[in-house]
N, CA, C and O atoms as a GROMACS GRO file, in nm:
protein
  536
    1UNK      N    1  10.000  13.606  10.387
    1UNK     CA    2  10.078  13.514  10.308
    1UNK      C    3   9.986  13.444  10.209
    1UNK      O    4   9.880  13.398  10.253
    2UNK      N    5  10.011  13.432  10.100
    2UNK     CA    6   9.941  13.374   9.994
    2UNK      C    7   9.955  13.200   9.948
    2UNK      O    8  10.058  13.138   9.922
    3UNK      N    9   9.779  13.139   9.950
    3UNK     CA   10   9.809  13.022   9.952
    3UNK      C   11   9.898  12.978   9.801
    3UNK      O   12   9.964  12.877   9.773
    4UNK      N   13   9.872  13.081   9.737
    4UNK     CA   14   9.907  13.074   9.557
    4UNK      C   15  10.055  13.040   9.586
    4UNK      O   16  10.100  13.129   9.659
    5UNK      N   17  10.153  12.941   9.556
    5UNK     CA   18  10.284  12.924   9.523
    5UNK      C   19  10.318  12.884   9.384
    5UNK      O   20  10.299  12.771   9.341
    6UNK      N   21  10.364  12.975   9.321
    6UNK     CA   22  10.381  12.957   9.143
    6UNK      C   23  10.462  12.908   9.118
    6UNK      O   24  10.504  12.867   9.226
    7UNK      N   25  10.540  12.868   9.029
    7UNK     CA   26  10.658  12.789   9.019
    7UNK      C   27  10.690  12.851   8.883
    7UNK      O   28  10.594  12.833   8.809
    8UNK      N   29  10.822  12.938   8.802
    8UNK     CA   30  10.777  12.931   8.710
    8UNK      C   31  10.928  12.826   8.615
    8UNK      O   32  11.048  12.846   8.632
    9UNK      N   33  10.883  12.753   8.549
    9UNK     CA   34  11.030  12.675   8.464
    9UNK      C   35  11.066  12.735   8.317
    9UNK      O   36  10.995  12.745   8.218
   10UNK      N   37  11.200  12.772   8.339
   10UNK     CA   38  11.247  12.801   8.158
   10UNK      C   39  11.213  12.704   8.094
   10UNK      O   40  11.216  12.581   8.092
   11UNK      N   41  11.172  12.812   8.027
   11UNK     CA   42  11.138  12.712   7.848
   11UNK      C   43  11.251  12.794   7.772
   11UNK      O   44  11.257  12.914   7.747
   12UNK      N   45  11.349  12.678   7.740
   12UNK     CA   46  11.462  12.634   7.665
   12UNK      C   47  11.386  12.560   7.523
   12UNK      O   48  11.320  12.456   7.520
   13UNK      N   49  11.428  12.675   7.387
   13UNK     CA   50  11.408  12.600   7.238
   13UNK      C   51  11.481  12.683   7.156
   13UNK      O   52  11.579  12.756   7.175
   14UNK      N   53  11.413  12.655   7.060
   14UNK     CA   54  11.439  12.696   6.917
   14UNK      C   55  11.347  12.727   6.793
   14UNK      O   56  11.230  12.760   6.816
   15UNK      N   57  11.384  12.720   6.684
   15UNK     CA   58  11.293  12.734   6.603
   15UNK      C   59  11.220  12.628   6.592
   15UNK      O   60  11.104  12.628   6.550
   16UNK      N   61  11.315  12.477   6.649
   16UNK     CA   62  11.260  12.332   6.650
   16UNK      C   63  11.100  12.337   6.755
   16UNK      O   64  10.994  12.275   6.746
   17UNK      N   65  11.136  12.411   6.823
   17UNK     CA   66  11.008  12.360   6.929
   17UNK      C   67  11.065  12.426   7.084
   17UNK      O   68  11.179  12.473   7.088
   18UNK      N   69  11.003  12.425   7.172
   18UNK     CA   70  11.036  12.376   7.336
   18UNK      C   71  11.048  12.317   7.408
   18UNK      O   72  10.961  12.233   7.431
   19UNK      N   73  11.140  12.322   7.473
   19UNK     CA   74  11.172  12.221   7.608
   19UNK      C   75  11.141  12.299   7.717
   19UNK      O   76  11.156  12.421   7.708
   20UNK      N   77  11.078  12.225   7.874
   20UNK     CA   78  11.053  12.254   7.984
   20UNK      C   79  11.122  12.120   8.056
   20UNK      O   80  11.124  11.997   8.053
   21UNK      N   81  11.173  12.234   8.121
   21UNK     CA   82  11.253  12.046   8.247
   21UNK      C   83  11.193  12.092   8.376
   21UNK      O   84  11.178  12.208   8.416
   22UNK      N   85  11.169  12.008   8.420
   22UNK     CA   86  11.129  12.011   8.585
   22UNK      C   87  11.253  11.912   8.654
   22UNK      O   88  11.298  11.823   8.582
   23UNK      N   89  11.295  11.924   8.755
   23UNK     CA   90  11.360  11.877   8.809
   23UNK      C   91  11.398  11.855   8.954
   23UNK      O   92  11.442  11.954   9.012
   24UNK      N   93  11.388  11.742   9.022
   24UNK     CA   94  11.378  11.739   9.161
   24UNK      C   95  11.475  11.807   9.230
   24UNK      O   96  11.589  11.796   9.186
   25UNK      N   97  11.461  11.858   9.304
   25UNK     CA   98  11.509  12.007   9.441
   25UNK      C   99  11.614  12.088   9.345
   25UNK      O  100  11.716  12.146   9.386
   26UNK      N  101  11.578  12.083   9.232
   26UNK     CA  102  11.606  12.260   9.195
   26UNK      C  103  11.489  12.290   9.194
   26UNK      O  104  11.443  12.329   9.302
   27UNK      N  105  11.375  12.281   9.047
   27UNK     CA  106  11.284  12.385   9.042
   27UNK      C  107  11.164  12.321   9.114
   27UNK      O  108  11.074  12.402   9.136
   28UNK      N  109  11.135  12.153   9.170
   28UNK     CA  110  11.051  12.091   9.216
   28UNK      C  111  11.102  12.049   9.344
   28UNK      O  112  11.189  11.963   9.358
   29UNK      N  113  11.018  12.141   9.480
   29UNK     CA  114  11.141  12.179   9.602
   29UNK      C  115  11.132  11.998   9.663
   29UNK      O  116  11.135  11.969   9.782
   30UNK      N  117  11.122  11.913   9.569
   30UNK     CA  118  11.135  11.831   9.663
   30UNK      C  119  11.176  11.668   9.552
   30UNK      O  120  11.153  11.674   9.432
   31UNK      N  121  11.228  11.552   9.607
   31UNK     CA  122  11.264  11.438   9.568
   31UNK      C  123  11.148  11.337   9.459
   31UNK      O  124  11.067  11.287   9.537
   32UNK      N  125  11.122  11.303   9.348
   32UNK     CA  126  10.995  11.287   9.271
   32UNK      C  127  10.977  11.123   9.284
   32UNK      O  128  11.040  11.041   9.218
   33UNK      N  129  10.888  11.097   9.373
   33UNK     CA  130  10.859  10.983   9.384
   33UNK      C  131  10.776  10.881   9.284
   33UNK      O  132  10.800  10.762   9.259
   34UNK      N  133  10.628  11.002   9.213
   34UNK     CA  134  10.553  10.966   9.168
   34UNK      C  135  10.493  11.080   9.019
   34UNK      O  136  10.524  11.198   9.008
   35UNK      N  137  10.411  11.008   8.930
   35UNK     CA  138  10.440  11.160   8.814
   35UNK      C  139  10.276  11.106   8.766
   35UNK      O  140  10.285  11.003   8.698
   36UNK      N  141  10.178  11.137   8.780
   36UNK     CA  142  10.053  11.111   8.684
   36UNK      C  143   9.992  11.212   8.618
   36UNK      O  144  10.034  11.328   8.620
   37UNK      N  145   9.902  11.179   8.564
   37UNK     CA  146   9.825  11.362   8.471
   37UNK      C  147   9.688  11.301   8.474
   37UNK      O  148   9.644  11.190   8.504
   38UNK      N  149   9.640  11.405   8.436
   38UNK     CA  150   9.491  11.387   8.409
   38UNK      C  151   9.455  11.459   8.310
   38UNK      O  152   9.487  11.577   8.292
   39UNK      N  153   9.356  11.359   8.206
   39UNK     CA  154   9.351  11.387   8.044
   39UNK      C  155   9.208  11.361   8.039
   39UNK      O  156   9.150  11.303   8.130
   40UNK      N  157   9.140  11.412   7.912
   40UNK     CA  158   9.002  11.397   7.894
   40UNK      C  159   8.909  11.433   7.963
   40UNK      O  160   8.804  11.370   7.942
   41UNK      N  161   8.903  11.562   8.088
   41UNK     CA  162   8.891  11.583   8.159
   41UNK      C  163   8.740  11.684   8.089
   41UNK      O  164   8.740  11.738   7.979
   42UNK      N  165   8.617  11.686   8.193
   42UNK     CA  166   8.556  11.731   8.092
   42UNK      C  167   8.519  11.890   8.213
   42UNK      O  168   8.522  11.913   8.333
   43UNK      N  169   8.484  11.969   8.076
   43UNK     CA  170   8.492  12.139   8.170
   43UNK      C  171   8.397  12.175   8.339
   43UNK      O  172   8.438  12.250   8.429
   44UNK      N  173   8.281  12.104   8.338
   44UNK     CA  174   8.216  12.125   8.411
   44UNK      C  175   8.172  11.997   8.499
   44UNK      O  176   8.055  11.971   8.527
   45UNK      N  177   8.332  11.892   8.555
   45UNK     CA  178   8.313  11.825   8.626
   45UNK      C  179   8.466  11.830   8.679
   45UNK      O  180   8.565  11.775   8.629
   46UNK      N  181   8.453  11.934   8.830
   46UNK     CA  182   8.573  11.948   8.898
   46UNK      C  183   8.636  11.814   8.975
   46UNK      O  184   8.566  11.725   9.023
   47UNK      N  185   8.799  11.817   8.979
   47UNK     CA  186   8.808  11.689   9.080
   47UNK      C  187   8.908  11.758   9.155
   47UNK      O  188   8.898  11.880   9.172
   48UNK      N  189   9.003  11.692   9.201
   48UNK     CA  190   9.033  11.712   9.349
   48UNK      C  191   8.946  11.674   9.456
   48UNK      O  192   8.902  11.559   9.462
   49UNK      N  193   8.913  11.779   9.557
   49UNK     CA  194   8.886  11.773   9.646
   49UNK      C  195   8.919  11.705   9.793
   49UNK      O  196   8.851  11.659   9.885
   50UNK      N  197   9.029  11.719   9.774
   50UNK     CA  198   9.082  11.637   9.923
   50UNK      C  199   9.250  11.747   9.937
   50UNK      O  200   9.296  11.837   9.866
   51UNK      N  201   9.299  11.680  10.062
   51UNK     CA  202   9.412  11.726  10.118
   51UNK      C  203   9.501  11.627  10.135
   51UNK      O  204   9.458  11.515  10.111
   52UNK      N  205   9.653  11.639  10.181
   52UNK     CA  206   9.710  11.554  10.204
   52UNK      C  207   9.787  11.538  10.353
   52UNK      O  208   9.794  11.661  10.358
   53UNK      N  209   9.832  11.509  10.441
   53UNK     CA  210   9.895  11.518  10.538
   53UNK      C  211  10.035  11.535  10.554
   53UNK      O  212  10.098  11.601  10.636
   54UNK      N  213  10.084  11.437  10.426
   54UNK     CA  214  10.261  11.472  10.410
   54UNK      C  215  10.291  11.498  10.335
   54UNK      O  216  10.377  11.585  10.320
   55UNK      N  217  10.202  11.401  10.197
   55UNK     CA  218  10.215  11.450  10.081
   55UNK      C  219  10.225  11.595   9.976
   55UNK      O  220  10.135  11.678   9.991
   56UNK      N  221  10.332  11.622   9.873
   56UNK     CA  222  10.373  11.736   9.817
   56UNK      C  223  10.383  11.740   9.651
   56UNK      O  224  10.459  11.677   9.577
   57UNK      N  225  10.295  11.822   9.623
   57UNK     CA  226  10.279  11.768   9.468
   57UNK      C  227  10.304  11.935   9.390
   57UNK      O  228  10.262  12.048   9.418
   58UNK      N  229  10.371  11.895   9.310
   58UNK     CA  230  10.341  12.018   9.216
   58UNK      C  231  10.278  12.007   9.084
   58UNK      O  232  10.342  11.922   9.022
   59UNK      N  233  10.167  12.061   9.000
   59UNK     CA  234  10.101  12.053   8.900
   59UNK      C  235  10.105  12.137   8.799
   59UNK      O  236  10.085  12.252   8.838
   60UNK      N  237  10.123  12.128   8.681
   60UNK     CA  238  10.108  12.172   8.547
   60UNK      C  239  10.048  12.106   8.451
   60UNK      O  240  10.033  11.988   8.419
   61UNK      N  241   9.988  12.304   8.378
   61UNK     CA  242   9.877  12.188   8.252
   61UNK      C  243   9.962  12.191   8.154
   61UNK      O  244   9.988  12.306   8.119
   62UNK      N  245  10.025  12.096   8.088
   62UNK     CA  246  10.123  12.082   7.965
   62UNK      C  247  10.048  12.133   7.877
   62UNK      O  248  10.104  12.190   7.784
   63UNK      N  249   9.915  12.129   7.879
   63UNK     CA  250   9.856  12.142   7.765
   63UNK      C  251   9.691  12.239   7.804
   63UNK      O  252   9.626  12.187   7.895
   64UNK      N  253   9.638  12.347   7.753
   64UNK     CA  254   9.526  12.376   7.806
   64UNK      C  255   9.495  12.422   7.916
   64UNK      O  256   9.597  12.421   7.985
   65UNK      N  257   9.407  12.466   7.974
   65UNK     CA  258   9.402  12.525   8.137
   65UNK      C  259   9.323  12.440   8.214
   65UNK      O  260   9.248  12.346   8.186
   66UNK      N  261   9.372  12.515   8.361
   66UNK     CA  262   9.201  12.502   8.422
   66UNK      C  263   9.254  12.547   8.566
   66UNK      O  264   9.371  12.535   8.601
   67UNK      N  265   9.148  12.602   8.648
   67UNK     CA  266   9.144  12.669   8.812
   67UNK      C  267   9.155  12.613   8.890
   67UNK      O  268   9.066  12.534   8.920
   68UNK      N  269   9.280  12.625   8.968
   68UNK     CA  270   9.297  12.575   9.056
   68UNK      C  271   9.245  12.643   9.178
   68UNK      O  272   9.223  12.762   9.156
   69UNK      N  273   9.214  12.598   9.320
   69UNK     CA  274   9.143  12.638   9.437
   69UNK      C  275   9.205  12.599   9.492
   69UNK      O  276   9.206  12.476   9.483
   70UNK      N  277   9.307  12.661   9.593
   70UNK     CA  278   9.359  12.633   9.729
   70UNK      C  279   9.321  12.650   9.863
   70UNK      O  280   9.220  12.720   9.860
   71UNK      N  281   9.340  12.632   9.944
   71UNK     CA  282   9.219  12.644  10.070
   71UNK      C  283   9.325  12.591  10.149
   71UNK      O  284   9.412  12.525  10.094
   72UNK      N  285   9.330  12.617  10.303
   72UNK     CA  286   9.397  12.621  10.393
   72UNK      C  287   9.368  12.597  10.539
   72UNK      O  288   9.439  12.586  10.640
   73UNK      N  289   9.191  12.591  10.504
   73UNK     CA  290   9.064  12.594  10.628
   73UNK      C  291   9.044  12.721  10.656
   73UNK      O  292   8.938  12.740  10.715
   74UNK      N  293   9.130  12.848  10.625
   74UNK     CA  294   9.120  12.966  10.662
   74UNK      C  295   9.068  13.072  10.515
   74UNK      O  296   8.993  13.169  10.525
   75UNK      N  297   9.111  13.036  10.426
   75UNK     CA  298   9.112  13.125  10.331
   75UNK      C  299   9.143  13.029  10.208
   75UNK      O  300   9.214  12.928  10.212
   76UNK      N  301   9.067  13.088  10.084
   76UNK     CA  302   9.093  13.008   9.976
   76UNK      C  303   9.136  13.118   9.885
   76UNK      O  304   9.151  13.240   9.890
   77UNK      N  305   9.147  13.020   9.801
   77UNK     CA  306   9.240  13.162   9.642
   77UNK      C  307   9.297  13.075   9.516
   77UNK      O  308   9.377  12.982   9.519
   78UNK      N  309   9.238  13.126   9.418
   78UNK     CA  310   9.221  13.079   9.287
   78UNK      C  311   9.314  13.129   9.210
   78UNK      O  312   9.373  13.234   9.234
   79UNK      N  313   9.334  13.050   9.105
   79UNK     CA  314   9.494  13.077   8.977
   79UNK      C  315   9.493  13.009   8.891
   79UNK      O  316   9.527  12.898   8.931
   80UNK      N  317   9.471  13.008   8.777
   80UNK     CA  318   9.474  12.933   8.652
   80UNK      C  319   9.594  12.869   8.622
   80UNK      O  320   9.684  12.940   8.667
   81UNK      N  321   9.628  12.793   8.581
   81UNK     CA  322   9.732  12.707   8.552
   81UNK      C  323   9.655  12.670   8.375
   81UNK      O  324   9.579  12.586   8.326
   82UNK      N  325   9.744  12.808   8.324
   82UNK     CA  326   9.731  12.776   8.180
   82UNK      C  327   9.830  12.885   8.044
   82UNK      O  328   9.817  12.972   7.958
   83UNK      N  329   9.964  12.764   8.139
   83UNK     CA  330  10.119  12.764   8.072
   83UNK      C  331  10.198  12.665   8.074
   83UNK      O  332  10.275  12.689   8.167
   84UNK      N  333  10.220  12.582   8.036
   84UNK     CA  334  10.294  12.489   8.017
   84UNK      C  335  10.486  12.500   8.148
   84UNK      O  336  10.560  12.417   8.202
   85UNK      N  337  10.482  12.629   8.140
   85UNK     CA  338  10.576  12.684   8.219
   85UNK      C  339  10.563  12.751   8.353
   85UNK      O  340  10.650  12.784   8.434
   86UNK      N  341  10.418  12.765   8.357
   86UNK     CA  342  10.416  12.805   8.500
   86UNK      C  343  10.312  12.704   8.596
   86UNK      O  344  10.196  12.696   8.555
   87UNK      N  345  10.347  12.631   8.715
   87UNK     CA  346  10.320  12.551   8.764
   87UNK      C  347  10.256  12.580   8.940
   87UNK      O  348  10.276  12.698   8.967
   88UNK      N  349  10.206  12.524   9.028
   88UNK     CA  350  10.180  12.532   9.100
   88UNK      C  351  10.223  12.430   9.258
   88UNK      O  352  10.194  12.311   9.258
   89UNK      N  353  10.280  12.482   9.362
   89UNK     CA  354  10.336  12.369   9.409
   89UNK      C  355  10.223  12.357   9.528
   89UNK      O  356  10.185  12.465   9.573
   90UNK      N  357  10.160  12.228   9.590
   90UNK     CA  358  10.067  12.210   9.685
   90UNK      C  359  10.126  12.141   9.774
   90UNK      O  360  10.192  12.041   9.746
   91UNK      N  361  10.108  12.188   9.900
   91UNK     CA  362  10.237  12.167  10.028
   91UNK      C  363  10.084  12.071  10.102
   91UNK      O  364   9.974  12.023  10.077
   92UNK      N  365  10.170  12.092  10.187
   92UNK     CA  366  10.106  11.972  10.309
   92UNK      C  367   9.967  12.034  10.377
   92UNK      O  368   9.973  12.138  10.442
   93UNK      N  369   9.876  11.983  10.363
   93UNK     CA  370   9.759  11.992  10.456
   93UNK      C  371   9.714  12.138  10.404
   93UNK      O  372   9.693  12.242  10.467
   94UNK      N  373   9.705  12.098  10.229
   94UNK     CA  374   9.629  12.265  10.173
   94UNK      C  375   9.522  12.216  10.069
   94UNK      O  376   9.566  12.174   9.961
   95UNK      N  377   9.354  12.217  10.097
   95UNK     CA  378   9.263  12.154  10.047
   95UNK      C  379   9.305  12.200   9.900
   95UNK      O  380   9.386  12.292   9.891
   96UNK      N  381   9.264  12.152   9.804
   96UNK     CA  382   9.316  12.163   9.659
   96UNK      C  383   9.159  12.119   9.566
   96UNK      O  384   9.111  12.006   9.578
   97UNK      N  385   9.121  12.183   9.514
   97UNK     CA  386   9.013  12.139   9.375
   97UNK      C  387   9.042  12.207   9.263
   97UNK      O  388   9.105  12.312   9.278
   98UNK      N  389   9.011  12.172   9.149
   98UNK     CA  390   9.071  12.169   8.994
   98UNK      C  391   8.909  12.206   8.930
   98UNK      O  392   8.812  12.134   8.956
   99UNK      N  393   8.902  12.323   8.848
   99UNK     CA  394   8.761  12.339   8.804
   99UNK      C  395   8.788  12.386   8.675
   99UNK      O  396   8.902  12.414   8.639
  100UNK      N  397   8.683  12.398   8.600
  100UNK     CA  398   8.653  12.435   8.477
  100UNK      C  399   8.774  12.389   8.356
  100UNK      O  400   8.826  12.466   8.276
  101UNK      N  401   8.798  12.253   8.368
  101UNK     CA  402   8.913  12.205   8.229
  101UNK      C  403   8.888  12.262   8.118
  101UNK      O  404   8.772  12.287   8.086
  102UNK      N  405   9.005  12.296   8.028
  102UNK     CA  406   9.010  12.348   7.864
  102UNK      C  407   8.974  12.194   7.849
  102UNK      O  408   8.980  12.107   7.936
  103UNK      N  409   8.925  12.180   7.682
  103UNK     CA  410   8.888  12.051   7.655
  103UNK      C  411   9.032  11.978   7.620
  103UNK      O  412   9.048  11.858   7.595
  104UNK      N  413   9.132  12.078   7.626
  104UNK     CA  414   9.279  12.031   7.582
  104UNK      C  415   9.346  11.987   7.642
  104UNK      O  416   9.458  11.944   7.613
  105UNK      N  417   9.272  11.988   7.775
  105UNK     CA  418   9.384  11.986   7.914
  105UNK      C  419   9.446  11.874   7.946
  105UNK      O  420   9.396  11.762   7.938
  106UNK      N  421   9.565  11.902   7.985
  106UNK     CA  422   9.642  11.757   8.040
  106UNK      C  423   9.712  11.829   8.134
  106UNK      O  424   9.806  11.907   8.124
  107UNK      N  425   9.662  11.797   8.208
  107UNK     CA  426   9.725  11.830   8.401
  107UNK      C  427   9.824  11.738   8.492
  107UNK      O  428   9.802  11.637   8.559
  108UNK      N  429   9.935  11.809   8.468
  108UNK     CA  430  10.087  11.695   8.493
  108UNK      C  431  10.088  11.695   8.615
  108UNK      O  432  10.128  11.799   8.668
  109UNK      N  433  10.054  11.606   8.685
  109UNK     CA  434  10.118  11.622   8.858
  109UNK      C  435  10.243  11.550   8.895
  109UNK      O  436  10.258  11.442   8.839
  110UNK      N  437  10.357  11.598   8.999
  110UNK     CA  438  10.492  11.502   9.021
  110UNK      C  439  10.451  11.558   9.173
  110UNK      O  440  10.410  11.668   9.212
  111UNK      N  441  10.483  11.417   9.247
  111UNK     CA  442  10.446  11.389   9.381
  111UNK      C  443  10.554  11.345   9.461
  111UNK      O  444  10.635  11.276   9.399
  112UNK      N  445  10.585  11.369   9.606
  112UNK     CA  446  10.694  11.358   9.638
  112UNK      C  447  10.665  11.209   9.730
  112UNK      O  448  10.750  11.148   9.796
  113UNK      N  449  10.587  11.189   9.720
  113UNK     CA  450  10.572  11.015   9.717
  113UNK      C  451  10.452  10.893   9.658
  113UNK      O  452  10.342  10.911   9.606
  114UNK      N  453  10.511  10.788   9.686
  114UNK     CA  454  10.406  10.739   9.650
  114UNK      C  455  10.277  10.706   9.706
  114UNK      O  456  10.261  10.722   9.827
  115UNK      N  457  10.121  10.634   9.589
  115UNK     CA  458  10.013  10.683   9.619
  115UNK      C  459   9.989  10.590   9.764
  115UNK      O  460  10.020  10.471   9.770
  116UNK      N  461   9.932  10.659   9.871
  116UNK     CA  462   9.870  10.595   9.970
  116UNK      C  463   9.763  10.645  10.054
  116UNK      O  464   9.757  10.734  10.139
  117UNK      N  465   9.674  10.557  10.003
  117UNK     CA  466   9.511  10.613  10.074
  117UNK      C  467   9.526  10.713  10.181
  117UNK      O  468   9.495  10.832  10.181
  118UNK      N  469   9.588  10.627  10.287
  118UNK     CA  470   9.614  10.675  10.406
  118UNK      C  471   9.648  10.851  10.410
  118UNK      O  472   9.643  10.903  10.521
  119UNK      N  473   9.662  10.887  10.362
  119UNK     CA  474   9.724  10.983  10.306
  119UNK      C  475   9.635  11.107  10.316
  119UNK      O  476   9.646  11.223  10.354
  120UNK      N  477   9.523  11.010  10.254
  120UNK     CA  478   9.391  11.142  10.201
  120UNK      C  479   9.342  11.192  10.335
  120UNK      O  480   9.347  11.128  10.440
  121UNK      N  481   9.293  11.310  10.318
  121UNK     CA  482   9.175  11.343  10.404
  121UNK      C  483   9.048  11.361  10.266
  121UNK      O  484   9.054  11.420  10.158
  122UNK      N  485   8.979  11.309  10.307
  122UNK     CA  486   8.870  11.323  10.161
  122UNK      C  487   8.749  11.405  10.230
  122UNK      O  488   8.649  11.410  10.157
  123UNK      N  489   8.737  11.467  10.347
  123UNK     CA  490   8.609  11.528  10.388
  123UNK      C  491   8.690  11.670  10.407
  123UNK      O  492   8.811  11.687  10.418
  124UNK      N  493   8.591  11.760  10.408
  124UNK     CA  494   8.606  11.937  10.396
  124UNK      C  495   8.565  11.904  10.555
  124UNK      O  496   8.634  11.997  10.596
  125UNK      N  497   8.530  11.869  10.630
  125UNK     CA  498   8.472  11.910  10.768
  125UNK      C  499   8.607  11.834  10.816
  125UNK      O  500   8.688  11.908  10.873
  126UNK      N  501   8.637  11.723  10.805
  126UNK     CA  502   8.752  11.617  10.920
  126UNK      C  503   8.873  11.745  10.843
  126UNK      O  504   8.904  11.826  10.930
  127UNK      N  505   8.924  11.768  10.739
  127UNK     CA  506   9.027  11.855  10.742
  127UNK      C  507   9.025  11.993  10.803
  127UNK      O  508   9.125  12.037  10.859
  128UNK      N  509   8.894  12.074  10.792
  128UNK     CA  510   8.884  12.210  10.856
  128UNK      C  511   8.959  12.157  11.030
  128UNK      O  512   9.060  12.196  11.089
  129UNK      N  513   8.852  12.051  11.066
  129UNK     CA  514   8.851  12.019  11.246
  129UNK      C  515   9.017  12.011  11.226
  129UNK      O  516   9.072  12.076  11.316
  130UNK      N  517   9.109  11.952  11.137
  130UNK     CA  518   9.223  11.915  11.155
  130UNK      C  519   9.354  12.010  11.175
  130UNK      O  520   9.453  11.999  11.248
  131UNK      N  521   9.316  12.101  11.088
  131UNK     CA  522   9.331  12.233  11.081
  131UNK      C  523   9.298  12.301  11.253
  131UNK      O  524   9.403  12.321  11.314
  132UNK      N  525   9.209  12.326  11.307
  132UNK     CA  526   9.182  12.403  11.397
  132UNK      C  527   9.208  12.341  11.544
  132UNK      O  528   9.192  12.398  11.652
  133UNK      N  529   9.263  12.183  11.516
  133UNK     CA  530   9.353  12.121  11.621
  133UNK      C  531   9.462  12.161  11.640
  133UNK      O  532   9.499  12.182  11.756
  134UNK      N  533   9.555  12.187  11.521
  134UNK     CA  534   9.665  12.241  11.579
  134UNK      C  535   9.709  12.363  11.676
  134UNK      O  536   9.827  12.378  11.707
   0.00000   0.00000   0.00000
């Protein structure tokens, strides 16, 4: 089974331009609590690095690319996110890092709640062990 979950959204336009809608539990499998991005992002300083426990986010670069890394404690696997229309959804307790930004990039995240520390696992060792508890 593949950690990669793509998402992909019609792009609805015209000669005017495009539209992309995202929308909670049709194409975003879940209720949108929270919506931030990340801009100015520079190519050769990755972020992420943590997991979440309940938390459910899906991400798109509106604008520009960059690699995403999913990880599971078992297996990792990489996918660019560089379409405005095709998105990535990150489920519960799946390590996540973001590498090599276009200098264009703006990386949309919508979260199915809001932000709480508590939340994080911020170490690669306390999430693997967390992982191999179950």
């Amino acid at each position: 089974m593949s950690l990669i979950n793509l998402i992909e959204f019609n792009v609805l336009g015209d000669e005017r331009g495009q539209l992309v809608v995202l929308e909670a539990m049709k194409n975003v499998p879940f209720h949108i609590k929270r919506v931030y991005y990340l801009t100015g992002t520079k190519p050769e300083v990755p972020r992420g690095f943590h997991a979440h426990k309940e938390l459910e986010q899906v991400a798109v670069c509106v604008s520009g690319k960059c690699l995403m890394i999913m990880d599971d404690g078992v297996k990792k696997e990489e996918v660019w996110l560089d379409s405005p229309s095709k998105a990535i959804f990150i489920g519960k307790m799946i390590w996540h890092e973001m590498h090599r930004f276009s200098p264009d990039c703006v990386l949309l995240v919508v979260a199915s709640d809001l932000y709480d520390e508590n939340d994080y696992i911020r170490s690669y060792a306390k999430f693997v062990g967390m992982i191999n508890n179950d």
